[in-house]
HTML snippet that shows the backbone in 3Dmol.js (N, CA, C, O; Angstrom):
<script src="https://3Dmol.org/build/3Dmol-min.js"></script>
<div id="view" style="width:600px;height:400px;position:relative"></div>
<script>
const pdb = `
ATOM      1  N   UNK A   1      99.366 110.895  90.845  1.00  0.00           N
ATOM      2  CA  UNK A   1      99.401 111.351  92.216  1.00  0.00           C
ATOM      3  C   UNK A   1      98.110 110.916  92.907  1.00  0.00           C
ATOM      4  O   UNK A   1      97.101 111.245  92.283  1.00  0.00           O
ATOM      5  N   UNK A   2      97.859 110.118  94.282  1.00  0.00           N
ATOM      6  CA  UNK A   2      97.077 109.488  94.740  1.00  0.00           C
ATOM      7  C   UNK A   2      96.167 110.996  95.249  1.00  0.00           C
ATOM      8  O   UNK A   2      96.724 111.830  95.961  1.00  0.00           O
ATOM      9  N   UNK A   3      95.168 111.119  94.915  1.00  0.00           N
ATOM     10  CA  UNK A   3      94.116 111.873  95.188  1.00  0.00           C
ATOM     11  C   UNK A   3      92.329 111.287  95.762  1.00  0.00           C
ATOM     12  O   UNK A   3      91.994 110.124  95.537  1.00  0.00           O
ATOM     13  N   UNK A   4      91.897 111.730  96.085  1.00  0.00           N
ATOM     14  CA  UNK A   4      90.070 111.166  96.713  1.00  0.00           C
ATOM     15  C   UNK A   4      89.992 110.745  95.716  1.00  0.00           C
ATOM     16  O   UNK A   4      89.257 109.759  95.778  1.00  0.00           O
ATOM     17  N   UNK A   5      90.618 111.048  93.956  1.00  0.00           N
ATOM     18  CA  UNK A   5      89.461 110.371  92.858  1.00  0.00           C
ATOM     19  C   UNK A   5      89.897 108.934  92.528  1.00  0.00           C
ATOM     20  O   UNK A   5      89.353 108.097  91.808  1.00  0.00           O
ATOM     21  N   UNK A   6      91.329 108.861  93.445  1.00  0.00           N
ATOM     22  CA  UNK A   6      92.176 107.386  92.904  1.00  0.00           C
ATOM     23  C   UNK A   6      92.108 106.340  94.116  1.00  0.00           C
ATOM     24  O   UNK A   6      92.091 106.535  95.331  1.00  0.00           O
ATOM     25  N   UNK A   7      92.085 105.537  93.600  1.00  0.00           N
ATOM     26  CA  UNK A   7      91.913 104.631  94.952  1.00  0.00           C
ATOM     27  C   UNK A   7      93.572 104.942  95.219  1.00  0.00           C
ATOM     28  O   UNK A   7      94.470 105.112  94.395  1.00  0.00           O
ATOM     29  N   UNK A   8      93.611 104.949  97.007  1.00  0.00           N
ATOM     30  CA  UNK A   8      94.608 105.217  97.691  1.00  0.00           C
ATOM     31  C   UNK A   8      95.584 103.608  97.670  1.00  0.00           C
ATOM     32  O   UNK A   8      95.160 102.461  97.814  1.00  0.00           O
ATOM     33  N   UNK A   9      97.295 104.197  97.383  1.00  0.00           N
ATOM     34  CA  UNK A   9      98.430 102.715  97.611  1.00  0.00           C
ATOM     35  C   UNK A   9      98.526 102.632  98.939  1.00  0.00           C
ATOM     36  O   UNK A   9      99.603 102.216  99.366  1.00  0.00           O
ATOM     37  N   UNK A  10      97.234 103.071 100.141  1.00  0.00           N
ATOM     38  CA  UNK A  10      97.283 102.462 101.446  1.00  0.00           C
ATOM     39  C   UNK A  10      96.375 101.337 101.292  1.00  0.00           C
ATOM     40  O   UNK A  10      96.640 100.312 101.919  1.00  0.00           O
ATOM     41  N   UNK A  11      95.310 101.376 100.526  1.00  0.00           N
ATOM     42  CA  UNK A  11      94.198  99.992 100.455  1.00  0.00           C
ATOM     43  C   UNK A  11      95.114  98.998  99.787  1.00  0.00           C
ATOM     44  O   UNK A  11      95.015  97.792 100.016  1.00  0.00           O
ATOM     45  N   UNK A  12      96.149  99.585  98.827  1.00  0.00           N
ATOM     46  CA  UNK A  12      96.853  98.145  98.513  1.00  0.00           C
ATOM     47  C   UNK A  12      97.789  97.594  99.676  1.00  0.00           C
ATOM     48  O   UNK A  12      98.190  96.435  99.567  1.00  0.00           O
ATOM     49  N   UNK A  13      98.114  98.251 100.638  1.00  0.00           N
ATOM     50  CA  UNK A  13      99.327  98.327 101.655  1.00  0.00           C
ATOM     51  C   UNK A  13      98.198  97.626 102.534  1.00  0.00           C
ATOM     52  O   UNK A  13      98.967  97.524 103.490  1.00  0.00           O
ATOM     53  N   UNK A  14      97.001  97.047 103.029  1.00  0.00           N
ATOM     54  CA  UNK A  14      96.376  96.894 103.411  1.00  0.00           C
ATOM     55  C   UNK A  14      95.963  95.639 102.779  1.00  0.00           C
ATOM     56  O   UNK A  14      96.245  94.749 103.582  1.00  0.00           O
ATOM     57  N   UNK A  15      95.491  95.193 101.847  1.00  0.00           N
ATOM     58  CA  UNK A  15      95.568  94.125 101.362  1.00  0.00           C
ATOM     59  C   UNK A  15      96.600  93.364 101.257  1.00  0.00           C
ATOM     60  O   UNK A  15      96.450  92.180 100.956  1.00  0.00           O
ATOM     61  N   UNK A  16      98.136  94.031 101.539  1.00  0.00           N
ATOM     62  CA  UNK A  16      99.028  93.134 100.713  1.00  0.00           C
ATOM     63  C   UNK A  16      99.725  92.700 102.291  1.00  0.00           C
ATOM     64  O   UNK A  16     100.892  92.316 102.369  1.00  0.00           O
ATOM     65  N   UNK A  17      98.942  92.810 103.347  1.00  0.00           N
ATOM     66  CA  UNK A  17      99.159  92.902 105.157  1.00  0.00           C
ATOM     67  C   UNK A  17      98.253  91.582 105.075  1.00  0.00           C
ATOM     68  O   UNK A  17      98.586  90.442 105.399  1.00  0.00           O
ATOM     69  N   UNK A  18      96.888  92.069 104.504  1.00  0.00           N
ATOM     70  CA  UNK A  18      95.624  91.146 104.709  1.00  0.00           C
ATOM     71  C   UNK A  18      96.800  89.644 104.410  1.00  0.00           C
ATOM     72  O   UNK A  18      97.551  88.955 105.099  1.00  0.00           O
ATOM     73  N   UNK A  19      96.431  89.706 103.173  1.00  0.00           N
ATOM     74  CA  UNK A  19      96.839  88.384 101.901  1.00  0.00           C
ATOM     75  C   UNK A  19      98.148  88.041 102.376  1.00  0.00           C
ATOM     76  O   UNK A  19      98.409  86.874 102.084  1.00  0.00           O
ATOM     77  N   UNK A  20      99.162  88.681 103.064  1.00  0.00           N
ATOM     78  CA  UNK A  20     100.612  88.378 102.743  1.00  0.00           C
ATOM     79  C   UNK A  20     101.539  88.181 101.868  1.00  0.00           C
ATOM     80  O   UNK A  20     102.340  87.257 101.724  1.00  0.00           O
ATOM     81  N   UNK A  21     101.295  89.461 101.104  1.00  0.00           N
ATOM     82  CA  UNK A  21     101.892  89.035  99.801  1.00  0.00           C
ATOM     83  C   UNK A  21     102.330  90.337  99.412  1.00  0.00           C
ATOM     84  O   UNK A  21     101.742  91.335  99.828  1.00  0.00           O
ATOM     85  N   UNK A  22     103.912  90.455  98.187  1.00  0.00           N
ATOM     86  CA  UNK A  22     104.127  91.734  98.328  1.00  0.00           C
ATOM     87  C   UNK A  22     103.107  92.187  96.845  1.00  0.00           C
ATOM     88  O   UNK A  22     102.737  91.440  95.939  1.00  0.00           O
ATOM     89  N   UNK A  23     102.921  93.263  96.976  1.00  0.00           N
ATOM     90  CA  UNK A  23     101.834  94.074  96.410  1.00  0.00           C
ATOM     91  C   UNK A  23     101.880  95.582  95.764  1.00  0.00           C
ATOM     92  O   UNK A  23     101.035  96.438  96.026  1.00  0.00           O
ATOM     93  N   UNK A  24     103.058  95.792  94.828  1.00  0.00           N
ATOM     94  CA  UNK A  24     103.235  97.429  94.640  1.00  0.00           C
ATOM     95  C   UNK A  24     102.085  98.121  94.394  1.00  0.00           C
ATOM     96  O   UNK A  24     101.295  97.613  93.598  1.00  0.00           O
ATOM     97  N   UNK A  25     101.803  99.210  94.920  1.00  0.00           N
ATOM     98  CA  UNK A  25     100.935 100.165  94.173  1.00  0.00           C
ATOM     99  C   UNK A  25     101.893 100.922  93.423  1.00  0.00           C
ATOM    100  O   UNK A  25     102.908 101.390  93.940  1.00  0.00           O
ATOM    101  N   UNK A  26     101.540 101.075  92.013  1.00  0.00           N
ATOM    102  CA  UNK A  26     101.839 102.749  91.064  1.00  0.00           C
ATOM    103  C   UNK A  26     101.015 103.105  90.857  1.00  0.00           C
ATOM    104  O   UNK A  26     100.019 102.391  90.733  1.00  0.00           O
ATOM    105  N   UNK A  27     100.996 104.829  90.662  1.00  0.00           N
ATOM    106  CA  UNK A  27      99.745 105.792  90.115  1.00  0.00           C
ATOM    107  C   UNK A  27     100.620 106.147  88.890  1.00  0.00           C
ATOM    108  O   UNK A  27     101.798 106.500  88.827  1.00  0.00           O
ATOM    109  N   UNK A  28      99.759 105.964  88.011  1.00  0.00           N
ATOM    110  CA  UNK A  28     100.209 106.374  86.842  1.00  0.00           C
ATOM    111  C   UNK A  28      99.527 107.515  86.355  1.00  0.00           C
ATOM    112  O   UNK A  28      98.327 107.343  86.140  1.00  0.00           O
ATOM    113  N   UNK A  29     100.131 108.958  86.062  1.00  0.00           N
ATOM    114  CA  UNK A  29      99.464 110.091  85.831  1.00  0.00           C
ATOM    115  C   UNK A  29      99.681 110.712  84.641  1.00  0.00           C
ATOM    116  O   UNK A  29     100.487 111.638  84.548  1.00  0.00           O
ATOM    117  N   UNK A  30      98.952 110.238  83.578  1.00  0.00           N
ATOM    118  CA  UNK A  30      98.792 110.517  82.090  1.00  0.00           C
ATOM    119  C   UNK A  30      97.563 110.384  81.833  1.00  0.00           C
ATOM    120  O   UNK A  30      96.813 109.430  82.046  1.00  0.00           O
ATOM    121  N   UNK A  31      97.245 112.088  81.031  1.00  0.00           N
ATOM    122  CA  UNK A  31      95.997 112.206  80.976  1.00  0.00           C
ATOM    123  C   UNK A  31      95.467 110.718  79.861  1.00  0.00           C
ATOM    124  O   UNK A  31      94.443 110.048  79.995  1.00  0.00           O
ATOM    125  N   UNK A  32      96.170 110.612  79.181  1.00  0.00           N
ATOM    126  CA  UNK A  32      95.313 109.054  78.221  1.00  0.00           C
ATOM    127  C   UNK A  32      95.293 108.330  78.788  1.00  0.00           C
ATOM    128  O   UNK A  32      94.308 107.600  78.675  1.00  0.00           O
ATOM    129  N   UNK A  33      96.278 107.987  79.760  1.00  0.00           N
ATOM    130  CA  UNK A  33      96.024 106.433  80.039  1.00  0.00           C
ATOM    131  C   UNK A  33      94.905 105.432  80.559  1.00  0.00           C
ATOM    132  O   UNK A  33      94.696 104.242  80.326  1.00  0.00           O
ATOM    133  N   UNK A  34      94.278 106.360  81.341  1.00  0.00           N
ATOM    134  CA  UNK A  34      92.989 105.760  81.524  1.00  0.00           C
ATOM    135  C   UNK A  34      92.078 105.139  80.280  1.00  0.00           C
ATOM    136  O   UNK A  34      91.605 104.003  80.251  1.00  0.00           O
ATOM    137  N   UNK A  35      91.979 105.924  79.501  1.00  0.00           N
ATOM    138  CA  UNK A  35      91.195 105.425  77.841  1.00  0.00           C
ATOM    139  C   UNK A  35      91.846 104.527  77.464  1.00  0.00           C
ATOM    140  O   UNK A  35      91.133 103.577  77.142  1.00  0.00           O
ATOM    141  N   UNK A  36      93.662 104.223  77.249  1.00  0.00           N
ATOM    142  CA  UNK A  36      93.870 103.628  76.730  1.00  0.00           C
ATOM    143  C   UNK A  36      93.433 102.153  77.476  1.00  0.00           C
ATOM    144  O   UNK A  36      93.131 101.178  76.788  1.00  0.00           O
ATOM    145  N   UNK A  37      93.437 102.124  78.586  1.00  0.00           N
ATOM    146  CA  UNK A  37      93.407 100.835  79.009  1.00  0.00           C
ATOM    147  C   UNK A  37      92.056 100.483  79.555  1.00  0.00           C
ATOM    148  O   UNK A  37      91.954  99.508  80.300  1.00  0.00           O
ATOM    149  N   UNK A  38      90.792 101.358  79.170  1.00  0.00           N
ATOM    150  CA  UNK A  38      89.419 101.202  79.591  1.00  0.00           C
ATOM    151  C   UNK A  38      88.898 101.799  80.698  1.00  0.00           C
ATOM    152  O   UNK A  38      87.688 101.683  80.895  1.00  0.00           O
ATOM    153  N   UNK A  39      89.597 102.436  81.484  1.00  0.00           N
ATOM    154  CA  UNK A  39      89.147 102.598  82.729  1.00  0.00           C
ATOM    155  C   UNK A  39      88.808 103.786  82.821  1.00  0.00           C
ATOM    156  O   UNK A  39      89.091 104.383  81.783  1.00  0.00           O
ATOM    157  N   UNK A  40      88.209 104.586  83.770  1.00  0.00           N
ATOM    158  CA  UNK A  40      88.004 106.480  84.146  1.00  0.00           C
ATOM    159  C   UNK A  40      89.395 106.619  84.847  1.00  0.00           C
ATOM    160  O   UNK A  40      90.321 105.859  85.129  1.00  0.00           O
ATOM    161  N   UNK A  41      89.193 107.546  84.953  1.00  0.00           N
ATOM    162  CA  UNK A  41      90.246 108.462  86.020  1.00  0.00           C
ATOM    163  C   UNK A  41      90.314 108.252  87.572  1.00  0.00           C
ATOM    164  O   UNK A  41      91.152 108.617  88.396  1.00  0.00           O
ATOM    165  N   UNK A  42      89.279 107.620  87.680  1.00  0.00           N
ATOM    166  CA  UNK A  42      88.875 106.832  88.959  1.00  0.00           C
ATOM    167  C   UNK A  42      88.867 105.077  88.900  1.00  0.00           C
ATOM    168  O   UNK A  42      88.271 104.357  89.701  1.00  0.00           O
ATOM    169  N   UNK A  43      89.502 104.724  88.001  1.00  0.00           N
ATOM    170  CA  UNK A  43      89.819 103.139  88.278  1.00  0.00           C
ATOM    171  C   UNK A  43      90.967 103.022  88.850  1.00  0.00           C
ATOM    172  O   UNK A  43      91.649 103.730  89.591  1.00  0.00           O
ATOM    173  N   UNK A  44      91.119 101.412  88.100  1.00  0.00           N
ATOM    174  CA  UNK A  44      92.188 100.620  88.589  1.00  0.00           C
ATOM    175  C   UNK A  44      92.354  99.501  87.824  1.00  0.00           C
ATOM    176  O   UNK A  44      91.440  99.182  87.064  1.00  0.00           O
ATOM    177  N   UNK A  45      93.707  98.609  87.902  1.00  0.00           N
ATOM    178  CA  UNK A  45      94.013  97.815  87.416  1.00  0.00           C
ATOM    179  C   UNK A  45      94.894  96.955  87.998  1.00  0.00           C
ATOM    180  O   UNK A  45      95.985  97.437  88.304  1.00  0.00           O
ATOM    181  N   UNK A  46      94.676  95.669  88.255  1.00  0.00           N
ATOM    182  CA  UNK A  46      95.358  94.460  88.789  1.00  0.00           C
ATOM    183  C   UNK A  46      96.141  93.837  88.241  1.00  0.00           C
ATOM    184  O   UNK A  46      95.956  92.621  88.202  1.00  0.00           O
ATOM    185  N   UNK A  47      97.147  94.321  87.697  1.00  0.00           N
ATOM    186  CA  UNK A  47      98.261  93.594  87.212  1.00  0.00           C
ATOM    187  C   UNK A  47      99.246  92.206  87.396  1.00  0.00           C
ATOM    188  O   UNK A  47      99.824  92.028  88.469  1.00  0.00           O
ATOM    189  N   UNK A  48      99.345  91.549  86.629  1.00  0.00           N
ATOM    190  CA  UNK A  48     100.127  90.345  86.977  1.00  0.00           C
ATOM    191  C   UNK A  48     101.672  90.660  86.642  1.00  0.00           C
ATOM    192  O   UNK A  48     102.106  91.370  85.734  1.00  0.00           O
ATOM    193  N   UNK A  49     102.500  89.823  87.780  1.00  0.00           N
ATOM    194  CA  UNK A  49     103.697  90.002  87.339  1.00  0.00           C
ATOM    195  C   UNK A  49     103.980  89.537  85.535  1.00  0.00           C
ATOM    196  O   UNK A  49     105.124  89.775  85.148  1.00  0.00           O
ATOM    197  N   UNK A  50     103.551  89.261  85.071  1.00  0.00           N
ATOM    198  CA  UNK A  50     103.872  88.647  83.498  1.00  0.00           C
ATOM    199  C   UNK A  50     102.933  89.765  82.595  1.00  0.00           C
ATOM    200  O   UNK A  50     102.774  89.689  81.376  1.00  0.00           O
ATOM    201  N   UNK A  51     102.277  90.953  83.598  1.00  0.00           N
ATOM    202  CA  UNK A  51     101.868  91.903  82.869  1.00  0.00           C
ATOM    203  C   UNK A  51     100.561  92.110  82.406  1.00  0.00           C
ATOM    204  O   UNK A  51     100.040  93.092  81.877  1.00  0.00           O
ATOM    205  N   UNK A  52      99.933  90.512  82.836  1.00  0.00           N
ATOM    206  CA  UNK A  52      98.635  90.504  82.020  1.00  0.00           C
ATOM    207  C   UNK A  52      97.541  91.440  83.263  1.00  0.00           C
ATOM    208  O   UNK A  52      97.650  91.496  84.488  1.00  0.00           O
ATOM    209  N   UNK A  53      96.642  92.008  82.449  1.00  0.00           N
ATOM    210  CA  UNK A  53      95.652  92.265  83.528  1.00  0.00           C
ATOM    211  C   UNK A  53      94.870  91.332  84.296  1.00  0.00           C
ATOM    212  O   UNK A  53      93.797  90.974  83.810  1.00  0.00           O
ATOM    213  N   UNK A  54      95.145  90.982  85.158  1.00  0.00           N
ATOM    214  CA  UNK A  54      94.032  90.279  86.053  1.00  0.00           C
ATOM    215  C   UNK A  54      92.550  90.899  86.614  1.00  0.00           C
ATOM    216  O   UNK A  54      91.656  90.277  87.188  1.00  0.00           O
ATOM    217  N   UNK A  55      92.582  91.842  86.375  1.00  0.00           N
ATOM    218  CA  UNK A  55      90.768  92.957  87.049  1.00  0.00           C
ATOM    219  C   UNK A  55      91.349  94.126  86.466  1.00  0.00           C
ATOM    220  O   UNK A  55      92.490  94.585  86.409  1.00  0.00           O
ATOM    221  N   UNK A  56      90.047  94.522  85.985  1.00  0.00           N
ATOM    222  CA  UNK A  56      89.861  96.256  85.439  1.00  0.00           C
ATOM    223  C   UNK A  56      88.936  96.639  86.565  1.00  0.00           C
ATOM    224  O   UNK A  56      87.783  96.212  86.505  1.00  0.00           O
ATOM    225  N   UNK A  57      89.302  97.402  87.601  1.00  0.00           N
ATOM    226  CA  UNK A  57      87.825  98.347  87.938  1.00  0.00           C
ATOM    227  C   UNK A  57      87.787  99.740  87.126  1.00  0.00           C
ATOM    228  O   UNK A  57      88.450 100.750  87.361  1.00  0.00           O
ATOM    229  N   UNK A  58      87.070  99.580  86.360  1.00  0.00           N
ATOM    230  CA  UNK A  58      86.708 100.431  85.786  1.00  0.00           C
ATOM    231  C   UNK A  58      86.116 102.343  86.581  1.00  0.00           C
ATOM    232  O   UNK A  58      85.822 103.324  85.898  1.00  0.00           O
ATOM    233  N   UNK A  59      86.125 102.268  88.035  1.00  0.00           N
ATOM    234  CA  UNK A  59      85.989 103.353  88.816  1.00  0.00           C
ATOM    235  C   UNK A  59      86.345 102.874  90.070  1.00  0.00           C
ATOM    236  O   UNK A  59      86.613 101.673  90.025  1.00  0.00           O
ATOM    237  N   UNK A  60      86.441 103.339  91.104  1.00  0.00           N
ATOM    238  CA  UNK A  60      86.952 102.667  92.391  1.00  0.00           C
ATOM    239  C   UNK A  60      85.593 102.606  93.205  1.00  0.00           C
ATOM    240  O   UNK A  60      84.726 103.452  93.427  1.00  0.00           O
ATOM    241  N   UNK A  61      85.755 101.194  93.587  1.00  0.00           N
ATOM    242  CA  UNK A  61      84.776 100.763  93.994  1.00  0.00           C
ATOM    243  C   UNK A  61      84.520 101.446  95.718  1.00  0.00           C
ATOM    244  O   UNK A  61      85.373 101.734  96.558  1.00  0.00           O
ATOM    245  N   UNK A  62      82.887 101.552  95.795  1.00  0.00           N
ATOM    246  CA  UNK A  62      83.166 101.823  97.759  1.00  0.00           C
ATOM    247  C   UNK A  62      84.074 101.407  98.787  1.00  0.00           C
ATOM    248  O   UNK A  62      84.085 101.956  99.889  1.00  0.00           O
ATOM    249  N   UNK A  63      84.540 100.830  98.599  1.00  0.00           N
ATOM    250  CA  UNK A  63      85.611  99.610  99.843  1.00  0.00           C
ATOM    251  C   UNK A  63      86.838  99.440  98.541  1.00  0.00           C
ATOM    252  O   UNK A  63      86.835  98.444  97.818  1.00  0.00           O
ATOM    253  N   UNK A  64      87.536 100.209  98.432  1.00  0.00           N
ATOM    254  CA  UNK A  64      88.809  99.580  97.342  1.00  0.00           C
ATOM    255  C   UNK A  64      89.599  98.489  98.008  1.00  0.00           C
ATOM    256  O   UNK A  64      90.318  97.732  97.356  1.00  0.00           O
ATOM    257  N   UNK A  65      89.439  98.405  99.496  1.00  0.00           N
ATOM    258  CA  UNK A  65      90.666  97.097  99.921  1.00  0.00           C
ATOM    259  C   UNK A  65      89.480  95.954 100.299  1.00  0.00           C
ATOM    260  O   UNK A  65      89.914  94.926 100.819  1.00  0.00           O
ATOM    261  N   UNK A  66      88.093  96.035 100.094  1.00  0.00           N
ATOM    262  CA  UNK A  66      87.766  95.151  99.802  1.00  0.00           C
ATOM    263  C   UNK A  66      87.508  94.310  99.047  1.00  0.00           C
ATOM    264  O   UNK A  66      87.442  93.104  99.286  1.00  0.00           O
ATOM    265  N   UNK A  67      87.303  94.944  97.879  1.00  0.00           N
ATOM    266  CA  UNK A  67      87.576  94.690  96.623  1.00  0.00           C
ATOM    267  C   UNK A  67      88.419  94.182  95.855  1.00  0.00           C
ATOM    268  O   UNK A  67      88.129  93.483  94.884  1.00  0.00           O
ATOM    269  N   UNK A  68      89.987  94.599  96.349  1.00  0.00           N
ATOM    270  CA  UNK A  68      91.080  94.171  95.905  1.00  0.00           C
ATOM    271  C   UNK A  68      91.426  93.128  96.704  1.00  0.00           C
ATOM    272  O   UNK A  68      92.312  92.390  96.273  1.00  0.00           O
ATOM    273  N   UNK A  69      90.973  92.901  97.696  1.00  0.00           N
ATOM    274  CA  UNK A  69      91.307  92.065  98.417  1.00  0.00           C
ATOM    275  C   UNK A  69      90.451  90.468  97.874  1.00  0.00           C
ATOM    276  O   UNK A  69      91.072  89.405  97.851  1.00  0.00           O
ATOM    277  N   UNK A  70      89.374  90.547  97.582  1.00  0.00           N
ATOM    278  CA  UNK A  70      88.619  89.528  97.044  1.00  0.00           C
ATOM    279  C   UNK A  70      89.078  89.446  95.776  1.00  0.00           C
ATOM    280  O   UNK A  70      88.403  88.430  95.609  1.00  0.00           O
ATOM    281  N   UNK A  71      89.388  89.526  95.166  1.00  0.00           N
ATOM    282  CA  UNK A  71      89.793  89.830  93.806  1.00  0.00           C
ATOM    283  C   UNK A  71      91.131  89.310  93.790  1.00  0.00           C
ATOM    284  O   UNK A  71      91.279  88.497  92.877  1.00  0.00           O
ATOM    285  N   UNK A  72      92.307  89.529  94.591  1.00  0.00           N
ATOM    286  CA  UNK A  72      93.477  89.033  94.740  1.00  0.00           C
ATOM    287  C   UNK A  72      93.354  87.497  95.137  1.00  0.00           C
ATOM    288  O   UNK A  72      93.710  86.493  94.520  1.00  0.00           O
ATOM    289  N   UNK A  73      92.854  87.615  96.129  1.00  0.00           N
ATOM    290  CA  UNK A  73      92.099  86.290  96.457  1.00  0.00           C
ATOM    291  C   UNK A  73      91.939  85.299  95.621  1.00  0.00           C
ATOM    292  O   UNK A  73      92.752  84.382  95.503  1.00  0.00           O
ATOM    293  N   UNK A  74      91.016  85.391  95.059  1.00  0.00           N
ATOM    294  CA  UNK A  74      90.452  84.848  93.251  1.00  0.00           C
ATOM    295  C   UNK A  74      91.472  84.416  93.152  1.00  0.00           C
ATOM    296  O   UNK A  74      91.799  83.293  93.538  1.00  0.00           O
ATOM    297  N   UNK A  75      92.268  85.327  92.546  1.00  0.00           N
ATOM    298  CA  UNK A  75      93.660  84.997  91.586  1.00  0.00           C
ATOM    299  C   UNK A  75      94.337  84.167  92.614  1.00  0.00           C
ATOM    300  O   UNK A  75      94.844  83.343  91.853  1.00  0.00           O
ATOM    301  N   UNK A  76      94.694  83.809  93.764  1.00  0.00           N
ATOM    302  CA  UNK A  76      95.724  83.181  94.135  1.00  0.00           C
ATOM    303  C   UNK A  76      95.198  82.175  94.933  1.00  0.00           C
ATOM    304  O   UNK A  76      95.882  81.764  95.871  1.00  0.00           O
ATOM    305  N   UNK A  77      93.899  81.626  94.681  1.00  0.00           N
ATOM    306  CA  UNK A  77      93.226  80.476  94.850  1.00  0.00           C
ATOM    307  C   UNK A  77      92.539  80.170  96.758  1.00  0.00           C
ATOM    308  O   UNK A  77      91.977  79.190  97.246  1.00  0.00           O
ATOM    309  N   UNK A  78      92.893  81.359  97.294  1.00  0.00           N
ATOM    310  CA  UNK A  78      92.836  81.746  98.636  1.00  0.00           C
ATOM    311  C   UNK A  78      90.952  82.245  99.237  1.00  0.00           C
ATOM    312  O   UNK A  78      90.206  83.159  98.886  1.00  0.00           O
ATOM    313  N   UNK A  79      90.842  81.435  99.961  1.00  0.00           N
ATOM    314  CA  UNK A  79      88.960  81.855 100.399  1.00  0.00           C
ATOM    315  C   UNK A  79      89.634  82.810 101.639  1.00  0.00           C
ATOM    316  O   UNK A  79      90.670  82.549 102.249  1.00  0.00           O
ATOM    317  N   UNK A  80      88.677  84.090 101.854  1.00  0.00           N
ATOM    318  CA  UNK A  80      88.706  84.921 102.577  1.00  0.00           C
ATOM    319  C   UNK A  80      87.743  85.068 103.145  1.00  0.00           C
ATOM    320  O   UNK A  80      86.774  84.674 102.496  1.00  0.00           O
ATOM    321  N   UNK A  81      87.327  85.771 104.830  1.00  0.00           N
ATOM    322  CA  UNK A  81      86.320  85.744 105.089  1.00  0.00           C
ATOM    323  C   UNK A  81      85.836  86.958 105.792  1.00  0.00           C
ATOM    324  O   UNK A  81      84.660  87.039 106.148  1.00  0.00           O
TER     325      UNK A  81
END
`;
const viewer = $3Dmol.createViewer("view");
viewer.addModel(pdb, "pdb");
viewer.setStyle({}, {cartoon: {color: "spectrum"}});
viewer.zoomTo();
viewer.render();
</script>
């Protein structure tokens, strides 16, 4: 459940406006899952359609749609400014 400690699926709804591209957010709410996959309770994870992780933030960064937004970027060979 998207709370102040999770980065909000409006910064992805916001990036995925920026970039043009479609972009699901899920919150996944299991107390392990964060451990299992490295992160706090306050990360995130950039998933590729084929599943692989593309970025761990490991806590949510100050600016989450800036972040994700540069970062998506990266991955899809796109300069932003």
């Amino acid at each position: 459940m998207p709370s102040s400690t999770h980065p909000s699926p409006n910064s992805t709804q916001e990036v995925a406006d920026r970039l043009l591209v479609p972009l699901p957010a899920v919150v996944i709410d299991a107390q392990d899952w964060p451990e299992q996959v490295r992160i706090t309770d306050r990360g995130a994870l950039l998933v590729r359609p084929d599943q692989i992780i593309a970025r761990r933030a490991p806590i949510t960064p100050p600016d989450p749609a800036d972040e994700l937004t540069r970062a998506l970027a990266r991955l899809l060979g796109r300069a932003v400014g």
